[in-house]
N, C-alpha and C positions, 0 to 999 in steps of 0.2 A: 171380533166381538167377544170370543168366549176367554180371550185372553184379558181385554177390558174386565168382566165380569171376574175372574177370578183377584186380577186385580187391588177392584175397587172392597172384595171380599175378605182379601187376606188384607188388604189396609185397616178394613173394619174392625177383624180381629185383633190388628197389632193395637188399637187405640187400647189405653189406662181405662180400668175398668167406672173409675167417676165421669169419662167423659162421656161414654157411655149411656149409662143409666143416671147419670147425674150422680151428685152425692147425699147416701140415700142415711136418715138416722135410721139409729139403733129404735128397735121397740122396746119397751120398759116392761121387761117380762121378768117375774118372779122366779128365782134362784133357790140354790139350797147349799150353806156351806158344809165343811169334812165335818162340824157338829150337828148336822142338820137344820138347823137355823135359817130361815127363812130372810132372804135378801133381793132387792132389786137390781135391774141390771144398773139401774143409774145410781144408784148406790154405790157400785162397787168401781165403774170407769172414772177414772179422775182427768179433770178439765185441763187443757192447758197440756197434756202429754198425748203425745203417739201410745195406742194398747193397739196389743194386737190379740184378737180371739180364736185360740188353737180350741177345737171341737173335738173333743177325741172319745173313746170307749174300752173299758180293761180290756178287752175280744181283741181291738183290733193291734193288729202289729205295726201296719205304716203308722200308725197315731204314733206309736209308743217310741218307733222309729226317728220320728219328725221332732216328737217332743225334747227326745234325749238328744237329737244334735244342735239341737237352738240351747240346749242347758248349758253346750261344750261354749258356747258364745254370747251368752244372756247379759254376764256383766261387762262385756264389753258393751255389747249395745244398749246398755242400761246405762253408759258411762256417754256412750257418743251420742246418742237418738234422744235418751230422757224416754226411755220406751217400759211399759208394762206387760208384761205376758200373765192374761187371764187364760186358765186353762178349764173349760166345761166339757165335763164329763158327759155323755148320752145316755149314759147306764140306766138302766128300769132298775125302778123301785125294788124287782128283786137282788139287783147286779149291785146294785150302791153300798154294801158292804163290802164290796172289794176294792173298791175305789180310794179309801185313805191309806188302807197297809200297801196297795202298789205306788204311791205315791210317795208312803214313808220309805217302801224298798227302794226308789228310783232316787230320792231325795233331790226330786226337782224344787227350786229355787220360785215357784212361780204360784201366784192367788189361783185356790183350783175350788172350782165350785160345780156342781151336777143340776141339770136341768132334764130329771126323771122322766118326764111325761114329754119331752122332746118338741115342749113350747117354743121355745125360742128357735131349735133347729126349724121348727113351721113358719112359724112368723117371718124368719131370712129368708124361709124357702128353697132349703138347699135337704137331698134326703139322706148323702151320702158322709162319713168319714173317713179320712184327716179334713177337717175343712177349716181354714185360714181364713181370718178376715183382717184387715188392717184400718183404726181406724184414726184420723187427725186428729189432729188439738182440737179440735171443734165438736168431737165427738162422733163423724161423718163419716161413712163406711169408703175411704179411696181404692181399696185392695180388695179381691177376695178370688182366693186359689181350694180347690177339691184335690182331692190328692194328697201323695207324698211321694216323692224320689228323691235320691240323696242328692244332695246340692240345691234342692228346691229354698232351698231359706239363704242361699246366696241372691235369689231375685228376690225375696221378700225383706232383705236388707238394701238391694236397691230401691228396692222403693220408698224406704226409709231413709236412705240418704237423700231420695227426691224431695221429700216433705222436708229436707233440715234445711233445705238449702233457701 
């Protein structure tokens, strides 16, 4: 019986996170770009492409980690997927000045916008960063990973290759 149970448990977790929870949209929660400028999230997702939502913070290092080994490979899968990398920032109001110069220093390749007051981090409901979301051409959340370990964005390209196919 406890072998059943473990199981039908670890089947559960291996399932893709849409079949899951179904495929959940985005909320249409107010943004802030590197000029401060106020934008929505559906604003800024374009239709018709795979994005993917890296959540990151100046503070953290796996962010900064995760972000800089998806830069080493951005135009390719920019080339194969037809994929966008939005990058929001979690930074508070007082931290969001450091948020353009690490970005000019990093010289990531990717739309990076801050979500101060950690709206949108609520609304997903997730409390932790690096947090990865993936979402289809339809705009529908299929993926989403907490964390960072290196090679982590080798499964987050699989599952990119699953949407192309």
């Amino acid at each position: 019986m406890i072998v059943l149970v473990r199981i039908i448990v670890l089947g559960f977790l291996a399932l893709p996170y849409s079949l899951i929870f179904g495929q959940v949209s985005l909320p249409d929660v107010e943004l802030r770009n590197l000029e401060n400028k106020k934008v929505t999230l559906t604003e800024v997702v374009k239709s018709n492409q795979l994005t993917i939502l890296s959540f990151w913070a100046t503070w953290c290092s796996p962010c900064k980690k995760e972000l800089d080994a998806i830069a080493d490979v951005y135009t390719e899968w920019q080339e194969e997927y037809n994929v966008e990398l939005i990058a929001i920032s979690v930074d508070n109001a007082r931290a969001m000045a450091r948020v353009k110069p690490m970005v000019v220093e990093k010289g990531w390749p990717y739309q990076i916008f801050i979500d101060p007051n950690q709206n949108l981090m609520r609304a997903l409901n997730f409390q932790t960063v690096p947090h990865t979301i993936l979402l289809d051409r339809n705009g529908k959340i299929v993926y989403s990973h907490s964390g960072y370990l290196p090679g982590d964005e080798i499964e987050l390209e699989q599952e990119m290759q699953a949407l192309s196919k």
